[in-house]
C-alpha positions as CSV (number, residue, x, y, z in Angstrom):
1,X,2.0,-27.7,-15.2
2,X,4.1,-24.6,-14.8
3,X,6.1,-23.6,-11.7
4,X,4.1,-20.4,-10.9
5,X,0.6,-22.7,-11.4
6,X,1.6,-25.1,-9.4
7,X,2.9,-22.6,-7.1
8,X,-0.7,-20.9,-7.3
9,X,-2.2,-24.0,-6.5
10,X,-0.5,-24.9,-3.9
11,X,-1.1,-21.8,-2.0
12,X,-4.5,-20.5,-3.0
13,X,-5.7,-20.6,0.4
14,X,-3.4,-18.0,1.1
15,X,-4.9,-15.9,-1.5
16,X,-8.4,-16.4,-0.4
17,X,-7.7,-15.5,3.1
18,X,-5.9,-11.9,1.8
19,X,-8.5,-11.1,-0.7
20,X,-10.7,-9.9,1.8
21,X,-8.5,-7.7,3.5
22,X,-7.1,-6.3,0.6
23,X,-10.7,-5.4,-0.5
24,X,-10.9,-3.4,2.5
25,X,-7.9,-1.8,2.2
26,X,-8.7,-0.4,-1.6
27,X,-11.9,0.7,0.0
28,X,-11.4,2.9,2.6
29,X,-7.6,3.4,1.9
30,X,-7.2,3.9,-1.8
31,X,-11.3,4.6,-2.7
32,X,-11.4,7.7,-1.0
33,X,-8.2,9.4,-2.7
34,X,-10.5,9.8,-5.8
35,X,-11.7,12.9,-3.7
36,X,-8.8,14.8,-4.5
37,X,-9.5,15.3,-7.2
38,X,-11.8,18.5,-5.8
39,X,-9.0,20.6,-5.2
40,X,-8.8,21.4,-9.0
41,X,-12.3,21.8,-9.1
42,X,-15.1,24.3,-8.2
43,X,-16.4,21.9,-6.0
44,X,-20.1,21.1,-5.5
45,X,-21.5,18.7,-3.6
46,X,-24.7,18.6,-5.6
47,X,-23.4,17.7,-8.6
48,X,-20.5,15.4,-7.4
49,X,-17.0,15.0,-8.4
50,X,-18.2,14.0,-12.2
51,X,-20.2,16.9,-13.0
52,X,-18.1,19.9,-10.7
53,X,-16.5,22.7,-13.1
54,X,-12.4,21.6,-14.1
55,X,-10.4,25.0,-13.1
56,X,-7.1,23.7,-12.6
57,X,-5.1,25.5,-10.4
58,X,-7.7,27.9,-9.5
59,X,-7.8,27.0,-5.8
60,X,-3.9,27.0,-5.3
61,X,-4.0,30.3,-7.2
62,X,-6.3,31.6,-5.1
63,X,-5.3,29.8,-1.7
64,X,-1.0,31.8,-2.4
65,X,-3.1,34.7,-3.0
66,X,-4.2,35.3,0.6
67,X,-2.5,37.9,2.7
68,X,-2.6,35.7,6.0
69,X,-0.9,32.4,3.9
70,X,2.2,32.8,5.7
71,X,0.4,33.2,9.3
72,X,-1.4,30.7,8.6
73,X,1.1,28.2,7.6
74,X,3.1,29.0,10.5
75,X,0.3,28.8,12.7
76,X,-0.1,25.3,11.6
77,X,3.3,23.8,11.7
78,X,3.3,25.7,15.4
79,X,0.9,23.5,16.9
80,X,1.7,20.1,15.2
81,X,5.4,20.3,16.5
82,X,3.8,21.9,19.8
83,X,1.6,18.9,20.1
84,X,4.5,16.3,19.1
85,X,6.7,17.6,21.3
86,X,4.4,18.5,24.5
87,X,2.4,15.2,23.7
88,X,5.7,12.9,23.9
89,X,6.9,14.6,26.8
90,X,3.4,14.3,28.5
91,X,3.1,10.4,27.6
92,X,6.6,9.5,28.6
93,X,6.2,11.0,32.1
94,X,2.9,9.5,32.8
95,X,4.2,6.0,32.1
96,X,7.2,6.7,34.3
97,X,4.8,7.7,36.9
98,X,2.5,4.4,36.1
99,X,5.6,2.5,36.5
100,X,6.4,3.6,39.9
101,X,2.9,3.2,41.3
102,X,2.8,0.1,43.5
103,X,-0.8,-1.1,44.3
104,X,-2.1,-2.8,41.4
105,X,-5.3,-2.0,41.7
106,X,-5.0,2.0,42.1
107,X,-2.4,1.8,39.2
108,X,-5.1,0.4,37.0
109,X,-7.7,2.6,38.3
110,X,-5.0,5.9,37.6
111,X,-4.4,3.5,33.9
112,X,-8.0,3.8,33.1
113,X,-8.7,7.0,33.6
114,X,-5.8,8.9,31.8
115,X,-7.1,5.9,28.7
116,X,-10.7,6.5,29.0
117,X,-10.6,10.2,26.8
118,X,-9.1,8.4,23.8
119,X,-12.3,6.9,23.3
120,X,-14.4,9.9,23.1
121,X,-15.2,11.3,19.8
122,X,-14.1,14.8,18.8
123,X,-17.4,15.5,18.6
124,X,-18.2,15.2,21.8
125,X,-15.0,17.0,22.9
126,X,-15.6,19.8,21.2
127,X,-18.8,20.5,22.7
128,X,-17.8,19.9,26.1
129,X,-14.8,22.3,25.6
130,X,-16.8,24.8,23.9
131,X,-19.4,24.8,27.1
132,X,-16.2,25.0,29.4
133,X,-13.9,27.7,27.4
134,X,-16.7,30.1,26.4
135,X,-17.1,33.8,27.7
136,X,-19.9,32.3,29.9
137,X,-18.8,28.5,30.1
138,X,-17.7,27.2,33.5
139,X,-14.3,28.0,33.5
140,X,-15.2,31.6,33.0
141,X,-17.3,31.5,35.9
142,X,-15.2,30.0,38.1
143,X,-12.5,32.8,37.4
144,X,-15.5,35.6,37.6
145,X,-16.4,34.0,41.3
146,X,-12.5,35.2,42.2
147,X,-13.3,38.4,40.5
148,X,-11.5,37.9,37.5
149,X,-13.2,39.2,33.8
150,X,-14.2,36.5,31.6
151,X,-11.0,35.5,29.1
152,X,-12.4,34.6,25.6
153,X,-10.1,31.9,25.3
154,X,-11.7,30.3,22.2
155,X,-11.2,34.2,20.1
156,X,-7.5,34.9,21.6
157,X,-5.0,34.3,19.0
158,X,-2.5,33.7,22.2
159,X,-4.6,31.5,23.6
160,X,-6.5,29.9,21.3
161,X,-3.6,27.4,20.2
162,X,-2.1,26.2,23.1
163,X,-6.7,25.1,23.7
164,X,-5.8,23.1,20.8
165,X,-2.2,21.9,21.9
166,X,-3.5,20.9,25.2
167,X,-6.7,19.2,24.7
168,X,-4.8,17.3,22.0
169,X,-2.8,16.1,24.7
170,X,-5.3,15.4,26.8
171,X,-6.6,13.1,25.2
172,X,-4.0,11.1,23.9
173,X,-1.5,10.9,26.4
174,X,-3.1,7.9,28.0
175,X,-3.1,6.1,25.0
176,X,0.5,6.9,24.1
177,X,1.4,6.2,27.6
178,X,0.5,2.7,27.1
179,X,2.9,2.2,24.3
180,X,5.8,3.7,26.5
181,X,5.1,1.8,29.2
182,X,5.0,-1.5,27.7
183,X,8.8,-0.7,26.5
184,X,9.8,0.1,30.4
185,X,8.3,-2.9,31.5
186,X,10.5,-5.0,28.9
187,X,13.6,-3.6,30.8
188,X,15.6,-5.9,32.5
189,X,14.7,-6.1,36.3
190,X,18.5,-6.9,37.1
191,X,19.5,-3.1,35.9
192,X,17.7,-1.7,38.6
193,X,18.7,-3.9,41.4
194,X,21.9,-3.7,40.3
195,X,21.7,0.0,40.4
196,X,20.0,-0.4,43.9
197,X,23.0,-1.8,45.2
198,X,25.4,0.4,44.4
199,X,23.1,3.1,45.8
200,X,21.2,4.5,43.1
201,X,18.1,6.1,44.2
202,X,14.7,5.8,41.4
203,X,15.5,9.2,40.1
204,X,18.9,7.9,39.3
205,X,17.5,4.9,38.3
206,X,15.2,6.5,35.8
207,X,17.5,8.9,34.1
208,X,20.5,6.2,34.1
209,X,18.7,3.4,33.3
210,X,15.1,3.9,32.6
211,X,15.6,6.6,30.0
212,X,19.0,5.3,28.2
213,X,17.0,1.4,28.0
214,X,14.3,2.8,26.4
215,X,16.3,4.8,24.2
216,X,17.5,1.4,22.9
217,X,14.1,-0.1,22.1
């Protein structure tokens, strides 16, 4: 018997125990990447991938052909580095502030809260934003009752992206904040007594210890 049969088995329970997994994985990880190939077709969904008309590079001819492409593209890579950036910022200081909370049970409470909107679809979101941000949602109101006029902040190209930027954030800040906070409870303990001792306040604490620590990790 061969080294790699006797290898194989030796080890097939390995095998059997990854072949399921890996079956998933080609299934919905590599299965639906045959849908790409729509974007050289005329696309439609009656007749399926098979049967749609082959035109190349129509669509990317006809996509560099717009006069807003540049807008657009901007407008895009605005509010993904917007959401990156404000999002990190946003999740680091609400772990910070988790951190320093002292009753256990009101920091779990404040834990659960911040969490609970990563759980809710985008579907749901988006209605409940739409019925707040209209001309006539509740936010609108609310400004109208202090004699305000209604802002269409879901039609104001100012406006419109930071909506995105901030319900983005939101929604996953608890979630992130999780993660961060898990790395500042993995600190060291002695650091900050240490740091106590020599008369370091917590905001020195956090920016000379916290921060750097974390950096590390």
């Amino acid at each position: 018997m061969g080294e790699k049969k006797r290898r194989f088995v030796k080890q097939w329970p390995l095998f059997v125990m990854i072949a399921f997994p890996a079956l998933l994985l080609f299934i919905y990880s590599y299965g639906p990447m045959f849908g790409l190939v729509m974007v050289f077709q005329r696309f439609e969904p009656a007749r399926g991938f098979l049967r749609s008309t082959w035109i190349g590079l129509g669509n990317f001819k006809r996509v560099f052909a717009m006069p807003d492409l540049w807008q657009i593209t901007f407008n895009s890579f605005f509010i993904a580095v917007m959401k990156i950036l404000l999002g990190t910022i946003a999740a680091i200081l609400a772990a910070i502030l988790l951190n320093e909370l002292t009753g256990t049970f009101f920091k779990r409470t404040v834990q659960t809260i911040i969490y609970a909107p990563y759980f809710l679809s985008w579907v749901i979101l988006g209605g409940v934003f739409r019925e707040l941000l209209s001309r006539d949602g509740l936010l609108n109101l609310g400004l109208g009752f202090f004699g305000s006029e209604p802002v269409n902040f879901l039609g104001t190209p100012g406006i419109f992206p930071w909506v995105l930027i901030s319900t983005e954030i939101w929604q996953m800040t608890g979630f992130n904040a999780i993660i961060y906070l898990a790395a500042i409870i993995g600190i060291d303990p002695t650091l900050y007594e240490a740091a106590a001792i020599d008369g370091a306040g917590r905001v020195k604490q956090i920016t000379k210890i916290m921060l750097p620590c974390y950096r590390k990790h």
